[in-house]
C-alpha positions as CSV (number, residue, x, y, z in Angstrom):
1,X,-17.0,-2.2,7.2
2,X,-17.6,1.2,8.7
3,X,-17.6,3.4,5.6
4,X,-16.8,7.1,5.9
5,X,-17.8,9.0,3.3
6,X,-15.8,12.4,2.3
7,X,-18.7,14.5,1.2
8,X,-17.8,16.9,4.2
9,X,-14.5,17.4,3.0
10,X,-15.2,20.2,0.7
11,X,-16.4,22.5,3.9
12,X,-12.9,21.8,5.6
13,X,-10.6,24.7,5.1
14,X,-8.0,23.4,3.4
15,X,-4.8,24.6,4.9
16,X,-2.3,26.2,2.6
17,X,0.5,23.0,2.5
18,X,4.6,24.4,2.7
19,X,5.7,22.8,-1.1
20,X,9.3,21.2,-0.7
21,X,10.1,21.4,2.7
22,X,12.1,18.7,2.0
23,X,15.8,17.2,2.7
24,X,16.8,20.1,0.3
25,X,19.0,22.9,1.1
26,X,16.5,25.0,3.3
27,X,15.2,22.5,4.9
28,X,18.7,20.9,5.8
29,X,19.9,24.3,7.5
30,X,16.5,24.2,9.3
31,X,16.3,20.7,10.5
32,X,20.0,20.8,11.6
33,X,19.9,24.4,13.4
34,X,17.2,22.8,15.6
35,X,19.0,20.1,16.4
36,X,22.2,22.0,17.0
37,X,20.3,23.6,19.0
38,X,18.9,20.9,21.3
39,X,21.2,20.3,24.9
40,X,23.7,17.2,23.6
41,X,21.9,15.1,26.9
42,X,18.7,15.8,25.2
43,X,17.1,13.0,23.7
44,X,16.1,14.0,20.0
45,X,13.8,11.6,18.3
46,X,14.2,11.1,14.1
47,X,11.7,9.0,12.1
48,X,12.7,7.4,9.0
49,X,10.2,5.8,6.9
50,X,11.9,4.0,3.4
51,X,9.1,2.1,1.5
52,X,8.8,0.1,-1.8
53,X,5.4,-1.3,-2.1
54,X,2.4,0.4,-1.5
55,X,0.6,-1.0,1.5
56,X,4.3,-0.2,3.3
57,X,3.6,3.8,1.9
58,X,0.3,3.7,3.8
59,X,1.1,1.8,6.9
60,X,4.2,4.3,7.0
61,X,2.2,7.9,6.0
62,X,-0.8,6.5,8.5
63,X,1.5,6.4,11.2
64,X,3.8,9.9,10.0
65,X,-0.3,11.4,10.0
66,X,-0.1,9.9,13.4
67,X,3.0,10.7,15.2
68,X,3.4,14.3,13.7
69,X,7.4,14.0,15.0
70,X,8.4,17.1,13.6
71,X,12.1,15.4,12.8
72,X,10.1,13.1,10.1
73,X,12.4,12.5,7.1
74,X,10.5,10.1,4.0
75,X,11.3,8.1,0.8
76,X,8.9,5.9,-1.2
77,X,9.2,3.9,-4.8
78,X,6.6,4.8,-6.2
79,X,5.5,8.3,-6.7
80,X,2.7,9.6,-6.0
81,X,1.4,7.1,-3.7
82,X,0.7,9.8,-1.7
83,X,1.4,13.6,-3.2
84,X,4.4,15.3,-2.1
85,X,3.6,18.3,-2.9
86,X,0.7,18.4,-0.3
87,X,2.0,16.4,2.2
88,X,2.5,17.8,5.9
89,X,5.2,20.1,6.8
90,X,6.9,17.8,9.2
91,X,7.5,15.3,6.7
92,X,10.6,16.0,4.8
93,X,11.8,14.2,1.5
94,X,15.2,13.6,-0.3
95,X,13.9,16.3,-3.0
96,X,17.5,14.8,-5.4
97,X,15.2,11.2,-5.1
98,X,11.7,11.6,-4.7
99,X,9.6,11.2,-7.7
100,X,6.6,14.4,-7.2
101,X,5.1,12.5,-10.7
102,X,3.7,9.1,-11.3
103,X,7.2,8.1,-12.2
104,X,9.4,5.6,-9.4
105,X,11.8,7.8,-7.0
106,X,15.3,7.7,-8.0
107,X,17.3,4.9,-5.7
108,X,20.1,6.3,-3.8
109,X,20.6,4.6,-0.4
110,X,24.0,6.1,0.1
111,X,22.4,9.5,0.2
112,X,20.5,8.7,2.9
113,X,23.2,7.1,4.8
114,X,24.7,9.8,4.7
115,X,21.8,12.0,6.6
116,X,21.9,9.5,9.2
117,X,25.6,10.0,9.6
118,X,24.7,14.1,9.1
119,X,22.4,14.3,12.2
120,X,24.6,11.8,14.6
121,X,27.3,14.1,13.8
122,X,25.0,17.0,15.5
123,X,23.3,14.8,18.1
124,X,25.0,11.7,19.1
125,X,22.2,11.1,21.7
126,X,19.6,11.2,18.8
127,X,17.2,8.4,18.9
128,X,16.4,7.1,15.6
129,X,12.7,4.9,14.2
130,X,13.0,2.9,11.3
131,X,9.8,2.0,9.4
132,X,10.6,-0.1,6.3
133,X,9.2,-2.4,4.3
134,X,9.8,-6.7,5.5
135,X,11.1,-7.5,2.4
136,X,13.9,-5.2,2.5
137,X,15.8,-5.8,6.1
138,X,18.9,-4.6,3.8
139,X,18.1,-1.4,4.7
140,X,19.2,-1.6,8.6
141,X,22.4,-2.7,7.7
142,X,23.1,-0.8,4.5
143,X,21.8,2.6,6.1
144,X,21.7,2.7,9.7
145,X,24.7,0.6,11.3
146,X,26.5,1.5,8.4
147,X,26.4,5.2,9.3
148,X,27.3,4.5,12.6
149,X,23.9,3.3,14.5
150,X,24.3,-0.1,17.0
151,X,21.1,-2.4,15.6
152,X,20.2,-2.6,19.5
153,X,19.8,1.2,19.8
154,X,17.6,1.3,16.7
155,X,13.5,0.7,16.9
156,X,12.6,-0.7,13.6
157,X,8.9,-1.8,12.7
158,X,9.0,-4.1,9.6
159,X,6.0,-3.0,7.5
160,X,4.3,-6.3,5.4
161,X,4.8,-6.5,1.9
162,X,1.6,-8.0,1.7
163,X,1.3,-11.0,0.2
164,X,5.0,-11.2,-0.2
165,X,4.9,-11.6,3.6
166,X,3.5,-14.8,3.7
167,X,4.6,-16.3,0.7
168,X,8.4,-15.5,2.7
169,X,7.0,-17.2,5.7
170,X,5.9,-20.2,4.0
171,X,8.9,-20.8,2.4
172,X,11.6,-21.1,5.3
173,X,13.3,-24.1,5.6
174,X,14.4,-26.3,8.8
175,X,18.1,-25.7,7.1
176,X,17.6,-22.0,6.1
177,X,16.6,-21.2,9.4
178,X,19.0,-22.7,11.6
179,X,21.5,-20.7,10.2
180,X,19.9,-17.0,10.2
181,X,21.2,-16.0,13.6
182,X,25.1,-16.3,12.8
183,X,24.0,-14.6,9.2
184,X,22.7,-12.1,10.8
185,X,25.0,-11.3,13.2
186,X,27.8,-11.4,10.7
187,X,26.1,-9.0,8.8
188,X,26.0,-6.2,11.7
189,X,29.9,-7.0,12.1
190,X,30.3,-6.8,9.0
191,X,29.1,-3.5,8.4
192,X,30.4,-2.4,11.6
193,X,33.8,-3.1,11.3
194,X,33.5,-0.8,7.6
195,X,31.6,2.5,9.1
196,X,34.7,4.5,8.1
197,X,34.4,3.7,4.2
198,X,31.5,5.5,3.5
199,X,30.9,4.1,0.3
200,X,30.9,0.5,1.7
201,X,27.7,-1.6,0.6
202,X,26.8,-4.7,-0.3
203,X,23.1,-4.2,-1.2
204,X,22.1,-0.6,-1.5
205,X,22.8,-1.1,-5.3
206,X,19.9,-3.1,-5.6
207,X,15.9,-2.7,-4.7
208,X,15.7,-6.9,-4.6
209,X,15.3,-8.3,-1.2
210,X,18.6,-9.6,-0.5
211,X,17.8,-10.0,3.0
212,X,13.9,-10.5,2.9
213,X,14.2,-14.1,4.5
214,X,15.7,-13.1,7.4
215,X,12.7,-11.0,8.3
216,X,11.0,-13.3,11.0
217,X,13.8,-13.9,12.8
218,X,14.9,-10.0,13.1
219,X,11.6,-9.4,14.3
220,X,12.7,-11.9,17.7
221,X,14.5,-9.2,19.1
222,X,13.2,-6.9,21.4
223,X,13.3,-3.4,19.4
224,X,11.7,-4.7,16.5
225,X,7.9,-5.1,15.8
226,X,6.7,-6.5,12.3
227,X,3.5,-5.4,11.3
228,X,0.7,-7.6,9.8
229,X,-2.5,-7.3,8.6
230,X,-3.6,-11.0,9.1
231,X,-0.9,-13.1,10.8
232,X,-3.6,-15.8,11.0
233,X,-2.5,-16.8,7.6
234,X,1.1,-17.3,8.3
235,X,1.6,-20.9,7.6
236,X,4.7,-23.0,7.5
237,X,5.1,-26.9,7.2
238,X,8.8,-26.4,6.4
239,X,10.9,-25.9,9.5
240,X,9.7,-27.0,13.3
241,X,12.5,-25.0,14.6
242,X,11.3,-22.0,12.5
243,X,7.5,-22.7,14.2
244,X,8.8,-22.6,17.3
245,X,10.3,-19.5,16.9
246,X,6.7,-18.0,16.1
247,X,6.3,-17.2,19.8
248,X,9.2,-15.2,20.5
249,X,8.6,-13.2,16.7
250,X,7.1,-9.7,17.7
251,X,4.4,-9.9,15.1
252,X,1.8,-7.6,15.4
253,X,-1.5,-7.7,13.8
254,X,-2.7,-4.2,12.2
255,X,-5.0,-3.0,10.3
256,X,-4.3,0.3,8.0
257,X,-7.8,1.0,8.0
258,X,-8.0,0.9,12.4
259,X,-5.0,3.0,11.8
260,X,-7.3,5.4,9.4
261,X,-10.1,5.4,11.6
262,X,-8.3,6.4,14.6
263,X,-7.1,9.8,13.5
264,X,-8.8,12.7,14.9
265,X,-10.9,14.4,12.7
266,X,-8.7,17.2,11.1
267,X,-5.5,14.7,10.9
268,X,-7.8,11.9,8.9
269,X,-8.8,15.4,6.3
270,X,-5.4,16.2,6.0
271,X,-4.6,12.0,5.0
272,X,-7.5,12.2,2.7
273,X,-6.5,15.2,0.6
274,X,-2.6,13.4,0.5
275,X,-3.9,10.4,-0.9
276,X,-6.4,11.4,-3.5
277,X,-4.2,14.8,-4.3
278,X,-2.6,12.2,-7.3
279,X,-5.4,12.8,-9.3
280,X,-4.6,15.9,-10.0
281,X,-0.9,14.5,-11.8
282,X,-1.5,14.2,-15.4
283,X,-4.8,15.8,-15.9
284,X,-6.4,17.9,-18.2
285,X,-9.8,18.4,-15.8
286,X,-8.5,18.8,-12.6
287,X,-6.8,21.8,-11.7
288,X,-7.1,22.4,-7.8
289,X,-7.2,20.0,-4.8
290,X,-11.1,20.6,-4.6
291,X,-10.8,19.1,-7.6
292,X,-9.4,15.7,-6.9
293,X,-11.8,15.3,-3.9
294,X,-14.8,16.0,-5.5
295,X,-13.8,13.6,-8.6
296,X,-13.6,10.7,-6.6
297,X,-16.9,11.7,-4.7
298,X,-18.4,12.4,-7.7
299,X,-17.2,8.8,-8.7
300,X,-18.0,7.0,-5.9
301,X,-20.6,8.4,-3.7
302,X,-24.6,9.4,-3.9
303,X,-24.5,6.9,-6.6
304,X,-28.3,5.2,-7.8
305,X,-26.2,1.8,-9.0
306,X,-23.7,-0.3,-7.1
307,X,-19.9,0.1,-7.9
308,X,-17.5,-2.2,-8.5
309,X,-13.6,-2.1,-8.9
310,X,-11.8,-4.1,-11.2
311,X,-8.3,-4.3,-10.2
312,X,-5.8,-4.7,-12.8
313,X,-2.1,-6.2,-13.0
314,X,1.2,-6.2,-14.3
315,X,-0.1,-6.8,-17.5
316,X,-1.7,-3.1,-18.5
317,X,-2.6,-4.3,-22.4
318,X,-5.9,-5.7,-23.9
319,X,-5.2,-9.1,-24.7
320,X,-4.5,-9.8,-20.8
321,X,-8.0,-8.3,-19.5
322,X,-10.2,-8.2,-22.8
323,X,-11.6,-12.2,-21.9
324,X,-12.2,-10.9,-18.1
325,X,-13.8,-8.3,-18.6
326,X,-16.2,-9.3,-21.2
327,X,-17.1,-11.8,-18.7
328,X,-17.5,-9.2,-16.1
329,X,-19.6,-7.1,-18.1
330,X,-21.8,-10.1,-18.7
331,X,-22.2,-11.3,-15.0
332,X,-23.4,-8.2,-14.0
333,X,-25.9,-7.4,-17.2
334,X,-29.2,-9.1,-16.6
335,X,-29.4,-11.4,-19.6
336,X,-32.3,-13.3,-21.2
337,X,-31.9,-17.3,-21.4
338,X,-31.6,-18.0,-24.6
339,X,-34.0,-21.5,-23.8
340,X,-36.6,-19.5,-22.0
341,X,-37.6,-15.7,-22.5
342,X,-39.6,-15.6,-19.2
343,X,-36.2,-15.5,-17.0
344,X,-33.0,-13.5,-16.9
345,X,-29.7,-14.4,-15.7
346,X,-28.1,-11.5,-13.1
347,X,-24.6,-12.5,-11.6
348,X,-25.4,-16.3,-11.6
349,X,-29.0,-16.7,-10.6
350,X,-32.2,-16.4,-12.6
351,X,-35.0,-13.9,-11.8
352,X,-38.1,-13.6,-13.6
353,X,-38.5,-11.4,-16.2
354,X,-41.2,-8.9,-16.2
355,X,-41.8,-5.7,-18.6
356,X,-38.4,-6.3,-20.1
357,X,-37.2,-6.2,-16.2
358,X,-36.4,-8.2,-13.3
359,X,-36.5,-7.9,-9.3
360,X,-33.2,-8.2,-7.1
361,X,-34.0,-7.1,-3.8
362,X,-35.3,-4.1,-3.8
363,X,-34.1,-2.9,-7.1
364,X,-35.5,-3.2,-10.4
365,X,-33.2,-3.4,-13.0
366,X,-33.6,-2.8,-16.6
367,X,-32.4,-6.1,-18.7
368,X,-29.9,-6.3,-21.5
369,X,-28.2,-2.7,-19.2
370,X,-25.4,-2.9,-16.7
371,X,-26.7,-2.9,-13.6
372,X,-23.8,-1.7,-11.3
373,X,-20.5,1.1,-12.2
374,X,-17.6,-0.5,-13.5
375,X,-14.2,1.3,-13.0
376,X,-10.7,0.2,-13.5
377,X,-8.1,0.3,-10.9
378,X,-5.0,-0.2,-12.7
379,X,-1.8,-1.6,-11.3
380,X,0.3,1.6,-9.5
381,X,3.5,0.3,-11.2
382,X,1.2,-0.6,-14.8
383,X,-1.6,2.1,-16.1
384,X,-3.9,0.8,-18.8
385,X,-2.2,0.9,-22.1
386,X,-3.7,3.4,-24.9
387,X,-5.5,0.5,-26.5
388,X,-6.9,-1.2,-23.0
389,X,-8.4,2.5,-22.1
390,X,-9.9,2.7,-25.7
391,X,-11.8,-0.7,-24.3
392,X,-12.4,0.8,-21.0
393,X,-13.9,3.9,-22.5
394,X,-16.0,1.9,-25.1
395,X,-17.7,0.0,-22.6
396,X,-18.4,2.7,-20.3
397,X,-15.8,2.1,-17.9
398,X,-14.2,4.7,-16.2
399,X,-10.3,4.3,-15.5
400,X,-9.3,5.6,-12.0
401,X,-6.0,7.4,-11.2
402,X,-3.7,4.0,-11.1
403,X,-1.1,5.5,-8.2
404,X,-4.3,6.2,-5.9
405,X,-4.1,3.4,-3.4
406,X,-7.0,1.3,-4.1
407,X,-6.8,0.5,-0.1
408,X,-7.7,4.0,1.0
409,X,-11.4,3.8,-1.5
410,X,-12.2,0.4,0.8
411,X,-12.1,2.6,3.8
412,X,-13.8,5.9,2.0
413,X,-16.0,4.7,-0.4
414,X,-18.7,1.8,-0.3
415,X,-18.1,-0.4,-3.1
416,X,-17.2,-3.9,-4.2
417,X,-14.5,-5.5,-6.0
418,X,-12.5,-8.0,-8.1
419,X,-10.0,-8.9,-10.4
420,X,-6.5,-10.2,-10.6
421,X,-4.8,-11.4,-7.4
422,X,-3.0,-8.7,-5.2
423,X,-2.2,-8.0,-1.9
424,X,-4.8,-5.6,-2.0
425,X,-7.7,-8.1,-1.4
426,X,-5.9,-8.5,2.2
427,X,-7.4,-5.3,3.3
428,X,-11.2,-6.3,2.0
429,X,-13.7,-6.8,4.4
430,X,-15.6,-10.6,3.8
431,X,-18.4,-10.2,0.9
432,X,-16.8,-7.4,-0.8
433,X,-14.9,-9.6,-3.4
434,X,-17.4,-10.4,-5.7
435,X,-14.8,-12.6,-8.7
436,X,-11.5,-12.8,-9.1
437,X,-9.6,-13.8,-12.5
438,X,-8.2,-17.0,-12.3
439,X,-8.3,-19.3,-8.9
440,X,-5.9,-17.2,-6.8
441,X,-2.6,-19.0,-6.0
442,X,-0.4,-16.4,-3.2
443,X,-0.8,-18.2,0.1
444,X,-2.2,-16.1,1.9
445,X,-5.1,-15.4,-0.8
446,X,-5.5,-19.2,-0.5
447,X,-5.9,-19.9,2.9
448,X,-8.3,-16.9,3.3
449,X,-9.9,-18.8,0.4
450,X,-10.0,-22.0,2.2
451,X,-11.9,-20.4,5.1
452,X,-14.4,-19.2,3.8
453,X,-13.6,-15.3,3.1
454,X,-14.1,-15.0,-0.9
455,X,-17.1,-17.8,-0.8
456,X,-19.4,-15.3,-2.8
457,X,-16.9,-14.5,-5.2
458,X,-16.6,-16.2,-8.5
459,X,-14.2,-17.1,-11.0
460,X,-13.4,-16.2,-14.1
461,X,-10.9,-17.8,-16.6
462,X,-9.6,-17.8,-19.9
């Protein structure tokens, strides 16, 4: 994996970022003035990017970095995914909803119903872009035909959950399917024939994914695209009719970190300082965004060790990671056999021992020490508890920001990682998972298991 390193970063002058221009007041009067302004002919474009999950944050902020569309309005879960605060002028938030800390934005889909049905009232000829994550089609629907948009006159791009995705693929039945085209269509009528109660809804009171299974099949018609990082692993032995249907499904396979990549120089610093800028909430040490860059370089670059991530889970206490971790610590401290002092045991092969040391390559590494970093890249919904970081802290671990996106240090940083099952490990590159805890289970994890992608990493159980 091409690995780009942000050492650089500090002699890039770092651009003084507008703070809340945002869908408050000011920003309002200034986003509708221009388009009041614009000829009623005159096609006006508006991008809407409403995420939950953070590999949907990044696919939609990538592609915001991207497009630049000055009429760019935002709302994510979970807060500081990226930081608001330094985000790009162009991009304005619902300041009532967004969370600026590590807390989850508020949920108010109404509001933003209602700044769909705002700017149509300006422009009728406006053009709106919908990026939203798969599992929650609701939001078409609930928000946009709702307020007044035709589904056919609106360019959506389904953004994958992750592993979510395919676990939703593999589950569609012969039966379920069959009958998503009339669902579907009585939904839009639905919603269409109640434009004029504004507080009509049946899903907006909820984040679940009412509508998640109908994803696939939206994505048939011809102004939607669903983004993928591996469709290769979209399996389904459930529904022929549904596998047929694969071909007409405008599935697109893209990678955040191609999307990363391929921003020009000055765009890519500006993603960089958005998405490590959240290490900065919370802290005692750093103060400045020079800060927050040079933490994680200090972390993770010009290092004489290798460095590993643990990831972490929904469980965030010590009982649920202590038994891992142990065993982590072990597999990478060369150990002595207790049946023969001569060898050493280093992440499951044995190396002579020599001086109390033993050759891997060309290191020598000291035994009974830790030969590599460990760090701890907790769950961004579930931070370490106060009694798991005492652990961490104990063992010479070092905790990193939990809302950065793990993703983001794959495509900065060069290190190598591990730990409970997440989607994350969908945007590794093969030989960078080194162990997972427990045999994964998520479909998609288990079929890139089956061919051969995580056959260096080992497992470690209970």
């Amino acid at each position: 994996m091409k690995k780009f390193k942000i050492m650089l970063m500090t002699t890039i002058v770092l651009a003084t970022m507008v703070v809340g221009l945002s869908v408050s007041t000011i920003v309002l009067a200034i986003q509708n003035s221009a388009l009041m302004k614009k000829d009623q002919t005159e096609p006006v474009t508006c991008d809407f990017y409403l995420t939950m999950g953070t590999m949907p944050t990044l696919y939609a902020t990538l592609n915001a970095y991207a497009n630049q569309n000055p009429n760019t309005y935002m709302w994510f879960t979970r807060g500081n995914t990226i930081s608001k605060e330094y985000s790009a002028d162009y991009i304005h938030y619902f300041d009532t909803l967004q969370a600026t800390d590590n807390s989850d934005s508020q949920v108010d889909f109404l509001l933003i119903r209602e700044k769909v049905r705002d700017i149509l009232a300006l422009n009728p000829n406006v053009k709106f872009r919908l990026w939203c994550d798969d599992l929650r089609v609701q939001f078409i629907p609930d928000i946009f035909v709702a307020a007044g948009v035709d589904f056919a006159d609106l360019e959506v791009t389904l953004l994958s959950d992750g592993t979510g995705t395919y676990n939703v693929f593999s589950n569609i039945t012969e039966q379920k399917y069959t009958g998503q085209a009339a669902q579907w269509q009585q939904i839009l009528q639905d919603y269409t024939d109640h434009r004029a109660d504004h507080t009509y809804t049946k899903y907006t009171d909820t984040v679940a994914g009412n509508l998640q299974d109908l994803a696939f099949y939206v994505s048939t018609f011809d102004n939607v695209q669903y983004w993928i990082q591996n469709p290769e692993y979209l399996v389904n032995t459930l529904s022929p009719s549904f596998n047929q249907a694969r071909e007409q499904m405008n599935i697109v396979k893209k990678s955040p970190e191609v999307m990363y990549q391929g921003l020009d120089a000055a765009t890519r610093a500006e993603y960089q300082k958005v998405v490590l800028a959240n290490a900065l909430v919370g802290s005692d040490t750093l103060h400045s965004l020079d800060d927050a860059v040079n933490y994680f370089n200090e972390q993770l670059s010009g290092r004489d060790k290798e460095l590993v991530l643990i990831l972490g889970t929904k469980y965030d206490d010590l009982a649920h990671n202590q038994t891992y971790v142990d065993q982590t610590l072990a597999y990478y401290t060369p150990t002595v056999k207790a049946d023969d002092a001569t060898k050493a045991v280093y992440k499951g092969h044995e190396y002579a021992v020599v001086d109390n040391k033993i050759k891997v390559g060309d290191k020598t590494l000291p035994v009974g020490e830790c030969a590599v970093y460990l760090f701890f890249k907790g769950h961004p919904a579930y931070p370490a508890n106060a009694e798991l970081s005492a652990y961490f802290a104990e063992k010479g671990i070092v905790v990193l920001p939990h809302r950065t996106p793990v993703e983001v240090l794959f495509w900065m940083y060069d290190v190598k990682v591990g730990g409970f099952q997440s989607t994350s490990f969908l945007s590794t590159t093969a030989g960078q998972t080194e162990f997972f805890y427990e045999t994964p289970t998520q479909s998609a994890l288990l079929l890139m298991k089956e061919a051969g992608f995580f056959d260096n990493a080992v497992i470690f159980t209970k």
